[in-house]
C-alpha positions as MATLAB code, in Angstrom:
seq = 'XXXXXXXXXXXXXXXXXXXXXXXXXXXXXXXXXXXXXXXXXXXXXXXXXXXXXXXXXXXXXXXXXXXXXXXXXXXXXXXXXXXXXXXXXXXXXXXXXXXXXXXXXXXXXXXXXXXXXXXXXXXXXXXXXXXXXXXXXXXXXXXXXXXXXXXXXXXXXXXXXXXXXXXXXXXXXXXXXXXXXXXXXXXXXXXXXXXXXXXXXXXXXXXXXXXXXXXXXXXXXXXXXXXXXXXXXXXXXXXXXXXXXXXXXXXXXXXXXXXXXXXXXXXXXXXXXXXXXXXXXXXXXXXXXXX';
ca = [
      32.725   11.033   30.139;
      33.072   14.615   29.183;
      32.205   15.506   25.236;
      32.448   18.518   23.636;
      30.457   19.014   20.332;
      31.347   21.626   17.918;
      28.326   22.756   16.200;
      25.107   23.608   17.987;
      22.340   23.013   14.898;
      19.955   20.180   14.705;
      22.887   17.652   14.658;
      24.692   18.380   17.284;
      21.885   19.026   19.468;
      20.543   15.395   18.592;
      24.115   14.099   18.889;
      24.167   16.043   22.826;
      20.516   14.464   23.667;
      21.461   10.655   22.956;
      24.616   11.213   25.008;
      23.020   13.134   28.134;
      20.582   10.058   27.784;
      23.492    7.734   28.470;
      24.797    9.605   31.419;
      27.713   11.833   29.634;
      28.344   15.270   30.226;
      28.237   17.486   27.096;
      29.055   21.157   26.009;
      27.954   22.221   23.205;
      30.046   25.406   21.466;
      28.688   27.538   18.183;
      29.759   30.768   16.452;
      26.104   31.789   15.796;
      24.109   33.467   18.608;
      20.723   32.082   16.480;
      22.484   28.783   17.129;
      22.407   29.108   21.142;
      19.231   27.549   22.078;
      19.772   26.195   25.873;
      15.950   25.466   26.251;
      16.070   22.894   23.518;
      19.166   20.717   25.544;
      19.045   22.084   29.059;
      21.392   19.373   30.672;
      24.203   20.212   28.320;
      26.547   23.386   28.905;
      26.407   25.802   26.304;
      29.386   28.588   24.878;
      28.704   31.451   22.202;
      32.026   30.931   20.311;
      34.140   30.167   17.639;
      35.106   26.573   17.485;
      38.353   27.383   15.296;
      39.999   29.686   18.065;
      42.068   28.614   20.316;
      41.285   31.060   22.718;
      37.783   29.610   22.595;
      38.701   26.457   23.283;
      40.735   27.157   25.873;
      37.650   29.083   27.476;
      35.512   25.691   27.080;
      38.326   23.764   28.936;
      38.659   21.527   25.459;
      41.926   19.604   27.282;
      39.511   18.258   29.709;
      37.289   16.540   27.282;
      37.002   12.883   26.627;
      36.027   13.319   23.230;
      35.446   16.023   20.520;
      32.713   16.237   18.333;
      33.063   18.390   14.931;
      29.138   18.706   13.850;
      28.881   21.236   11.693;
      27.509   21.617    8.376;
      30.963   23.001    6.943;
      33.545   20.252    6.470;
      36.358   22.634    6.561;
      35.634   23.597    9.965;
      35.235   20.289   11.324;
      38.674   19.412    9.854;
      40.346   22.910   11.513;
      38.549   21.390   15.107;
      39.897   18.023   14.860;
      43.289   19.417   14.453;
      43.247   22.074   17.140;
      41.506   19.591   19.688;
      43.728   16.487   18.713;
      46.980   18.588   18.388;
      46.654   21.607   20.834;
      44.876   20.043   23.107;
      45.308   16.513   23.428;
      41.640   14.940   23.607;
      42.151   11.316   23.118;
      39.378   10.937   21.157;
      37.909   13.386   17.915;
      34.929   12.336   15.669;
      34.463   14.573   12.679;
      30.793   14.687   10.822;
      31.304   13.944    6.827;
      28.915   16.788    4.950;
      30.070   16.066    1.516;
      31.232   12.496    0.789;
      33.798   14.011   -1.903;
      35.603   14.875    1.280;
      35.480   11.531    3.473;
      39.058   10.757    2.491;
      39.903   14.018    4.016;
      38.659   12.777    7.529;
      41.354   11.068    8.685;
      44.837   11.315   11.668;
      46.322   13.667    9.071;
      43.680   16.190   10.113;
      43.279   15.018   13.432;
      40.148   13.046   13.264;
      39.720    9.279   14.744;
      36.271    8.436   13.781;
      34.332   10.308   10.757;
      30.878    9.469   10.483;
      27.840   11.390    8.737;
      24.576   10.464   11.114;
      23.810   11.536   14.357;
      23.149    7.737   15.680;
      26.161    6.304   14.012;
      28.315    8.902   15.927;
      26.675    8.565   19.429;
      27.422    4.554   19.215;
      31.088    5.385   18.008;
      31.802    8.086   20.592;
      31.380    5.003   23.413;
      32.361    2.428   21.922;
      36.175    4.326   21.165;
      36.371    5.145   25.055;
      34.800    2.219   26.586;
      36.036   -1.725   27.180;
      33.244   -4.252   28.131;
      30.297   -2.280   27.089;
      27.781   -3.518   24.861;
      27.419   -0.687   22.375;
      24.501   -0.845   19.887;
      25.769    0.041   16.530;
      22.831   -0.371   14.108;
      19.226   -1.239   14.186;
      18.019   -3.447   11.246;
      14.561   -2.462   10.310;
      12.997   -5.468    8.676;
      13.570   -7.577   11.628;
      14.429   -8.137   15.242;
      18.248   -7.939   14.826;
      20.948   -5.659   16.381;
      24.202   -4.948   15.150;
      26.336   -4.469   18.220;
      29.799   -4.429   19.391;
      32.563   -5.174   22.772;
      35.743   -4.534   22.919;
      36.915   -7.858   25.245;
      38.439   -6.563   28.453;
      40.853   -8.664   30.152;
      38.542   -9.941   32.887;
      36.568  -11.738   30.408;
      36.245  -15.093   30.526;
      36.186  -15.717   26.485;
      40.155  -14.054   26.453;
      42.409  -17.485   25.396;
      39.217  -19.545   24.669;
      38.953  -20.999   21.158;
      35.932  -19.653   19.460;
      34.752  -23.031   18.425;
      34.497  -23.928   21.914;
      31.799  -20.781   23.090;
      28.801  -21.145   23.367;
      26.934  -17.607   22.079;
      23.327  -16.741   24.366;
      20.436  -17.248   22.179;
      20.925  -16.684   18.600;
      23.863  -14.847   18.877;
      26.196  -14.979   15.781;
      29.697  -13.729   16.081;
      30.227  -12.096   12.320;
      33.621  -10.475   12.832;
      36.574   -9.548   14.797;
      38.774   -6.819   14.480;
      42.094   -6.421   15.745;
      44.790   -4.172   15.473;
      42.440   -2.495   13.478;
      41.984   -5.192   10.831;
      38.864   -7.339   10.207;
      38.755  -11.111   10.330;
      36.461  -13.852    9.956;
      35.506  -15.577   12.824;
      37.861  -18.919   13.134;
      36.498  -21.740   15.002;
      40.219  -22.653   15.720;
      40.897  -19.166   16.279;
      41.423  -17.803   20.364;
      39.929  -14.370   21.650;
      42.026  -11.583   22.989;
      42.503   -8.879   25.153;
      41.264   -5.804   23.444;
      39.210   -7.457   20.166;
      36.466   -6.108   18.635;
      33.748   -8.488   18.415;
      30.744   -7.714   16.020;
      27.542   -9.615   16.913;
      24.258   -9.810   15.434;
      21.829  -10.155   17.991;
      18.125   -9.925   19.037;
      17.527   -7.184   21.418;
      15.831   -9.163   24.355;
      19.978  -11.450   24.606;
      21.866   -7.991   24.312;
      22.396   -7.844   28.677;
      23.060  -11.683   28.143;
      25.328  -11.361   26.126;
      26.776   -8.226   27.494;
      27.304  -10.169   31.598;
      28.921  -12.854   29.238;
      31.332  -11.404   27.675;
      32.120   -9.155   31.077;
      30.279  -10.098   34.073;
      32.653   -7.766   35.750;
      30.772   -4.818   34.218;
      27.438   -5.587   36.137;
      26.978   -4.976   39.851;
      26.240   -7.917   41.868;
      26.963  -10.201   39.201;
      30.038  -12.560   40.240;
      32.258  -13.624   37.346;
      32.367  -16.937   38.232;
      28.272  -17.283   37.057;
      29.719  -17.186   33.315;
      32.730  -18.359   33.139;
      32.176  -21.927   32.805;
      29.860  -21.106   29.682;
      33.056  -19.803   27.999;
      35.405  -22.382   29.393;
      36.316  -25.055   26.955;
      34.653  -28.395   26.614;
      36.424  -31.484   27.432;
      37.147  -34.310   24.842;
      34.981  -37.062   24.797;
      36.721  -40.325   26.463;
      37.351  -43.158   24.541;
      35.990  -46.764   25.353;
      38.424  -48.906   27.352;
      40.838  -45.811   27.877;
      42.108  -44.308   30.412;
      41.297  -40.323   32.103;
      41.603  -37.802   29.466;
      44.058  -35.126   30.673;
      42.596  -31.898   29.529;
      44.303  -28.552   29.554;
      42.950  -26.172   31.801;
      45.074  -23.495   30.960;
      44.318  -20.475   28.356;
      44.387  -22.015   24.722;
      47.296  -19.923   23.092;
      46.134  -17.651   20.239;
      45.595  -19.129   16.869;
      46.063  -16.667   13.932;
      42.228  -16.019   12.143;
      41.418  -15.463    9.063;
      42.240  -12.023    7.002;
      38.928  -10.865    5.208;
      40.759   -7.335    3.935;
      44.285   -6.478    3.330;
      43.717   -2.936    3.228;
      41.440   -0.544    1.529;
      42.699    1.183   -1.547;
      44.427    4.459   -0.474;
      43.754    8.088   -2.146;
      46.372   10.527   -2.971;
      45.954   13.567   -0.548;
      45.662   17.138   -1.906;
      46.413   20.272    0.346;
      43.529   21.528    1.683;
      42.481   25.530    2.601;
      42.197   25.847    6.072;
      38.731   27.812    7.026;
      37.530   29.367   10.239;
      33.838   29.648    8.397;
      30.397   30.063   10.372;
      29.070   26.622   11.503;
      25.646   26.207    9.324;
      23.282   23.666    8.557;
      23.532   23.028    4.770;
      26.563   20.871    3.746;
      29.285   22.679    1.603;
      31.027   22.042   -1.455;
      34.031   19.867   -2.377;
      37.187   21.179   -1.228;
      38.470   20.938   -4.028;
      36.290   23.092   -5.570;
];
Protein backbone atom coordinates (compact mmCIF):
# COMPACT_ATOMS: atom_id res chain seq x y z
CA UNK A 1 0.00 0.00 0.00
CA UNK A 2 0.88 3.58 -0.53
CA UNK A 3 1.36 5.83 2.91
CA UNK A 4 2.02 9.18 3.18
CA UNK A 5 3.48 10.50 6.53
CA UNK A 6 3.26 14.04 7.46
CA UNK A 7 6.16 14.93 9.50
CA UNK A 8 9.71 13.99 8.60
CA UNK A 9 11.51 14.07 12.38
CA UNK A 10 12.58 11.07 14.29
CA UNK A 11 8.95 9.74 14.33
CA UNK A 12 8.00 9.71 11.20
CA UNK A 13 11.16 8.53 9.90
CA UNK A 14 10.87 5.44 12.37
CA UNK A 15 7.18 5.18 11.48
CA UNK A 16 8.50 5.13 7.29
CA UNK A 17 11.37 2.41 8.22
CA UNK A 18 8.96 -0.28 9.91
CA UNK A 19 6.63 0.17 6.94
CA UNK A 20 9.31 0.00 3.98
CA UNK A 21 10.32 -3.15 6.13
CA UNK A 22 6.90 -4.64 5.46
CA UNK A 23 6.90 -3.97 1.79
CA UNK A 24 4.79 -0.48 1.69
CA UNK A 25 5.61 2.38 -0.25
CA UNK A 26 6.03 5.62 1.77
CA UNK A 27 6.49 9.46 1.18
CA UNK A 28 7.44 11.30 3.61
CA UNK A 29 6.45 15.36 3.38
CA UNK A 30 7.96 18.25 5.94
CA UNK A 31 7.92 22.07 6.00
CA UNK A 32 11.53 22.22 7.33
CA UNK A 33 14.44 21.87 4.86
CA UNK A 34 16.66 20.69 8.26
CA UNK A 35 13.91 18.07 8.32
CA UNK A 36 14.76 16.56 4.68
CA UNK A 37 17.22 13.94 5.37
CA UNK A 38 16.83 11.27 2.34
CA UNK A 39 20.11 9.43 3.42
CA UNK A 40 18.58 8.46 6.72
CA UNK A 41 15.27 6.56 4.75
CA UNK A 42 16.46 6.16 1.20
CA UNK A 43 13.56 3.78 0.02
CA UNK A 44 10.94 6.30 0.95
CA UNK A 45 10.09 9.41 -1.41
CA UNK A 46 10.71 12.57 0.07
CA UNK A 47 8.81 16.40 -0.56
CA UNK A 48 10.07 19.84 1.00
CA UNK A 49 6.54 21.14 1.84
CA UNK A 50 3.89 22.24 3.83
CA UNK A 51 1.63 19.50 4.95
CA UNK A 52 -1.38 22.04 5.61
CA UNK A 53 -1.56 23.25 1.84
CA UNK A 54 -3.49 21.92 -0.40
CA UNK A 55 -1.46 22.74 -3.15
CA UNK A 56 1.17 20.59 -1.46
CA UNK A 57 -0.75 17.85 -1.23
CA UNK A 58 -1.92 17.87 -4.39
CA UNK A 59 1.88 17.97 -5.55
CA UNK A 60 2.49 14.65 -3.35
CA UNK A 61 -0.50 12.96 -5.16
CA UNK A 62 -2.22 12.66 -1.39
CA UNK A 63 -5.62 11.12 -3.32
CA UNK A 64 -3.53 8.24 -4.25
CA UNK A 65 -2.55 7.22 -0.82
CA UNK A 66 -3.77 4.30 1.15
CA UNK A 67 -3.27 5.89 4.29
CA UNK A 68 -2.16 9.23 5.90
CA UNK A 69 0.05 9.62 8.59
CA UNK A 70 -0.01 13.05 10.73
CA UNK A 71 3.51 12.72 12.77
CA UNK A 72 4.35 15.75 13.86
CA UNK A 73 5.21 17.16 17.07
CA UNK A 74 2.34 19.92 16.79
CA UNK A 75 -1.12 18.49 17.40
CA UNK A 76 -2.78 21.26 15.62
CA UNK A 77 -1.20 20.39 12.49
CA UNK A 78 -1.86 16.86 12.58
CA UNK A 79 -5.57 17.70 13.15
CA UNK A 80 -5.50 20.43 9.93
CA UNK A 81 -3.85 17.05 7.84
CA UNK A 82 -6.39 14.65 8.84
CA UNK A 83 -9.02 16.96 7.67
CA UNK A 84 -7.55 18.04 4.37
CA UNK A 85 -6.48 14.32 3.53
CA UNK A 86 -9.83 12.71 4.81
CA UNK A 87 -12.06 15.54 3.36
CA UNK A 88 -10.23 16.96 0.23
CA UNK A 89 -8.83 14.14 -0.68
CA UNK A 90 -10.50 11.10 0.16
CA UNK A 91 -7.72 8.66 1.67
CA UNK A 92 -9.63 5.92 3.24
CA UNK A 93 -7.56 5.69 5.95
CA UNK A 94 -5.83 8.80 8.39
CA UNK A 95 -3.87 8.06 11.66
CA UNK A 96 -3.09 11.16 13.65
CA UNK A 97 0.00 11.06 16.37
CA UNK A 98 -1.40 12.32 20.01
CA UNK A 99 1.54 14.91 21.38
CA UNK A 100 -0.34 16.12 24.32
CA UNK A 101 -2.86 13.71 25.88
CA UNK A 102 -5.07 16.89 26.94
CA UNK A 103 -5.87 16.73 23.27
CA UNK A 104 -6.66 12.87 22.56
CA UNK A 105 -10.38 13.63 22.61
CA UNK A 106 -9.67 15.98 19.85
CA UNK A 107 -8.43 13.04 17.56
CA UNK A 108 -11.35 11.81 16.32
CA UNK A 109 -13.94 11.68 12.54
CA UNK A 110 -14.83 15.24 13.55
CA UNK A 111 -11.30 16.21 12.54
CA UNK A 112 -10.84 13.64 10.14
CA UNK A 113 -8.76 11.16 11.94
CA UNK A 114 -9.54 7.17 12.10
CA UNK A 115 -6.87 5.93 14.30
CA UNK A 116 -4.89 8.32 16.90
CA UNK A 117 -2.11 6.77 18.49
CA UNK A 118 1.11 8.34 20.28
CA UNK A 119 4.12 5.61 19.50
CA UNK A 120 5.75 4.89 16.49
CA UNK A 121 5.13 0.88 16.87
CA UNK A 122 1.58 1.21 17.93
CA UNK A 123 0.90 3.19 14.66
CA UNK A 124 2.84 0.92 12.19
CA UNK A 125 0.61 -2.22 13.57
CA UNK A 126 -2.61 0.03 13.23
CA UNK A 127 -1.82 1.41 9.77
CA UNK A 128 -2.14 -2.58 8.49
CA UNK A 129 -4.25 -3.86 10.43
CA UNK A 130 -7.13 -0.85 9.26
CA UNK A 131 -6.37 -1.80 5.47
CA UNK A 132 -5.79 -5.41 5.64
CA UNK A 133 -8.31 -8.71 6.13
CA UNK A 134 -6.56 -12.05 7.04
CA UNK A 135 -3.30 -10.72 8.16
CA UNK A 136 -1.84 -11.50 11.33
CA UNK A 137 -0.84 -8.09 12.64
CA UNK A 138 1.35 -7.93 15.78
CA UNK A 139 -0.02 -5.36 18.05
CA UNK A 140 2.11 -5.46 21.23
CA UNK A 141 5.08 -7.23 22.57
CA UNK A 142 4.87 -8.16 26.32
CA UNK A 143 8.25 -7.86 27.85
CA UNK A 144 8.27 -10.15 30.84
CA UNK A 145 7.43 -13.09 28.80
CA UNK A 146 7.03 -14.91 25.54
CA UNK A 147 3.55 -13.51 24.68
CA UNK A 148 2.20 -11.50 21.67
CA UNK A 149 -0.70 -9.45 21.52
CA UNK A 150 -1.96 -9.80 17.98
CA UNK A 151 -4.91 -9.32 15.88
CA UNK A 152 -7.16 -10.68 12.31
CA UNK A 153 -9.80 -9.32 10.99
CA UNK A 154 -11.74 -12.86 9.75
CA UNK A 155 -12.12 -12.74 5.99
CA UNK A 156 -14.84 -14.62 4.50
CA UNK A 157 -12.77 -17.55 3.24
CA UNK A 158 -12.05 -18.54 6.67
CA UNK A 159 -13.00 -21.55 7.86
CA UNK A 160 -13.84 -20.33 11.67
CA UNK A 161 -16.83 -17.80 9.90
CA UNK A 162 -20.36 -19.65 11.36
CA UNK A 163 -18.34 -21.97 13.71
CA UNK A 164 -19.22 -21.75 17.41
CA UNK A 165 -16.23 -20.69 19.35
CA UNK A 166 -16.60 -23.45 21.82
CA UNK A 167 -16.14 -25.82 19.14
CA UNK A 168 -12.30 -24.38 17.80
CA UNK A 169 -9.66 -25.64 18.60
CA UNK A 170 -6.83 -22.56 19.05
CA UNK A 171 -2.84 -23.82 17.82
CA UNK A 172 -0.75 -24.09 20.81
CA UNK A 173 -1.57 -21.91 23.63
CA UNK A 174 -3.51 -19.65 21.84
CA UNK A 175 -6.19 -17.76 23.91
CA UNK A 176 -8.86 -15.86 22.14
CA UNK A 177 -9.34 -12.67 24.72
CA UNK A 178 -11.74 -10.57 22.66
CA UNK A 179 -13.77 -9.82 19.69
CA UNK A 180 -14.80 -6.74 18.33
CA UNK A 181 -17.47 -6.04 16.06
CA UNK A 182 -19.12 -3.25 14.69
CA UNK A 183 -16.67 -1.59 16.57
CA UNK A 184 -17.70 -2.87 20.00
CA UNK A 185 -15.77 -5.29 22.27
CA UNK A 186 -17.07 -8.60 23.53
CA UNK A 187 -16.07 -11.41 25.53
CA UNK A 188 -15.39 -14.41 23.90
CA UNK A 189 -18.74 -16.76 24.10
CA UNK A 190 -18.26 -20.36 23.86
CA UNK A 191 -21.88 -20.43 22.42
CA UNK A 192 -21.09 -17.51 20.48
CA UNK A 193 -20.39 -17.99 16.22
CA UNK A 194 -17.53 -16.03 14.32
CA UNK A 195 -18.17 -13.65 11.51
CA UNK A 196 -17.24 -12.16 8.50
CA UNK A 197 -15.22 -9.12 9.29
CA UNK A 198 -14.51 -9.66 13.40
CA UNK A 199 -11.75 -8.59 15.11
CA UNK A 200 -10.20 -11.28 16.98
CA UNK A 201 -7.56 -10.40 19.74
CA UNK A 202 -5.21 -13.30 20.60
CA UNK A 203 -2.53 -13.72 22.97
CA UNK A 204 -0.03 -15.80 21.57
CA UNK A 205 3.60 -17.09 21.70
CA UNK A 206 5.57 -15.95 18.80
CA UNK A 207 6.85 -19.40 17.42
CA UNK A 208 2.24 -20.32 16.75
CA UNK A 209 1.78 -16.71 15.21
CA UNK A 210 2.06 -18.36 11.14
CA UNK A 211 -0.08 -21.22 12.77
CA UNK A 212 -2.35 -19.44 13.75
CA UNK A 213 -2.27 -16.96 10.98
CA UNK A 214 -2.81 -20.27 7.88
CA UNK A 215 -5.69 -21.09 10.43
CA UNK A 216 -7.59 -18.50 10.56
CA UNK A 217 -6.91 -17.85 6.52
CA UNK A 218 -5.10 -20.48 4.77
CA UNK A 219 -6.11 -18.56 1.73
CA UNK A 220 -3.53 -15.89 2.61
CA UNK A 221 -0.47 -18.31 2.21
CA UNK A 222 0.78 -19.54 -1.15
CA UNK A 223 0.68 -23.14 -1.67
CA UNK A 224 -1.28 -23.73 1.28
CA UNK A 225 -4.80 -25.35 0.26
CA UNK A 226 -7.70 -24.38 2.52
CA UNK A 227 -8.90 -27.58 2.88
CA UNK A 228 -5.49 -28.49 5.29
CA UNK A 229 -7.38 -26.36 8.12
CA UNK A 230 -10.60 -26.46 7.78
CA UNK A 231 -11.49 -29.52 9.51
CA UNK A 232 -9.58 -28.09 12.68
CA UNK A 233 -12.28 -25.35 12.73
CA UNK A 234 -15.17 -27.52 11.70
CA UNK A 235 -17.40 -28.49 14.53
CA UNK A 236 -17.20 -31.66 16.52
CA UNK A 237 -19.85 -34.17 16.35
CA UNK A 238 -21.99 -35.25 19.43
CA UNK A 239 -21.06 -38.18 21.10
CA UNK A 240 -23.61 -41.23 20.26
CA UNK A 241 -25.56 -42.63 22.77
CA UNK A 242 -25.55 -46.45 23.75
CA UNK A 243 -28.25 -48.49 22.00
CA UNK A 244 -29.20 -45.40 19.70
CA UNK A 245 -29.38 -44.88 16.54
CA UNK A 246 -26.86 -42.43 13.88
CA UNK A 247 -26.62 -39.04 15.22
CA UNK A 248 -27.65 -36.60 12.46
CA UNK A 249 -25.29 -33.74 12.77
CA UNK A 250 -25.58 -30.42 11.04
CA UNK A 251 -23.08 -29.74 8.62
CA UNK A 252 -24.15 -26.50 7.76
CA UNK A 253 -22.74 -22.98 9.23
CA UNK A 254 -23.98 -22.69 12.96
CA UNK A 255 -26.10 -19.38 12.78
CA UNK A 256 -24.65 -16.51 14.85
CA UNK A 257 -25.27 -16.44 18.51
CA UNK A 258 -25.24 -12.92 20.09
CA UNK A 259 -21.79 -12.64 22.61
CA UNK A 260 -21.35 -11.03 25.38
CA UNK A 261 -21.14 -6.96 25.74
CA UNK A 262 -17.97 -6.10 27.92
CA UNK A 263 -18.52 -2.01 27.23
CA UNK A 264 -21.51 -0.04 26.39
CA UNK A 265 -19.67 2.87 25.40
CA UNK A 266 -16.97 5.04 26.74
CA UNK A 267 -17.97 8.21 28.47
CA UNK A 268 -18.13 11.02 25.83
CA UNK A 269 -16.42 14.67 26.22
CA UNK A 270 -18.02 17.84 25.29
CA UNK A 271 -16.10 19.27 22.20
CA UNK A 272 -14.71 22.84 22.22
CA UNK A 273 -13.85 24.74 18.89
CA UNK A 274 -10.52 24.43 18.14
CA UNK A 275 -7.91 27.16 16.23
CA UNK A 276 -6.97 25.83 13.13
CA UNK A 277 -2.91 26.14 12.65
CA UNK A 278 -0.71 25.73 9.62
CA UNK A 279 2.47 25.76 12.27
CA UNK A 280 6.08 24.30 11.43
CA UNK A 281 6.18 20.50 12.05
CA UNK A 282 8.79 20.15 15.17
CA UNK A 283 9.86 17.67 17.47
CA UNK A 284 8.78 18.85 20.97
CA UNK A 285 5.03 18.29 21.72
CA UNK A 286 2.88 21.52 22.14
CA UNK A 287 0.56 22.80 24.54
CA UNK A 288 -3.15 22.17 25.21
CA UNK A 289 -5.35 23.66 22.77
CA UNK A 290 -7.06 25.03 24.94
CA UNK A 291 -4.51 26.95 26.20
Amino acid sequence: MRVTIAGAGNVGRSIARELIANGHSVLLIDRAPTAIKPASVPEAEWLLADACELDSLAEARLDTSDVSIAATGDDKVNLVHSLLAKTEFGVPRTVGRVNHPGNEWLFDDMWGVDVAVSTPRLMCALVEEAVTVGDLVRLMTFQKGRTNLVEMTLPESSPTVGRRIGEINWPGETVLTAVIRDGRGMAPDRDGALEVGDELLFLIDPDHETELSRFLSPRAHVGVPPQEFDMRAAPTPAPARPGAGPVNVPTGPVAPAPLKVLDEGAPQKAETPVPASHAAEGEEPDLPLDE
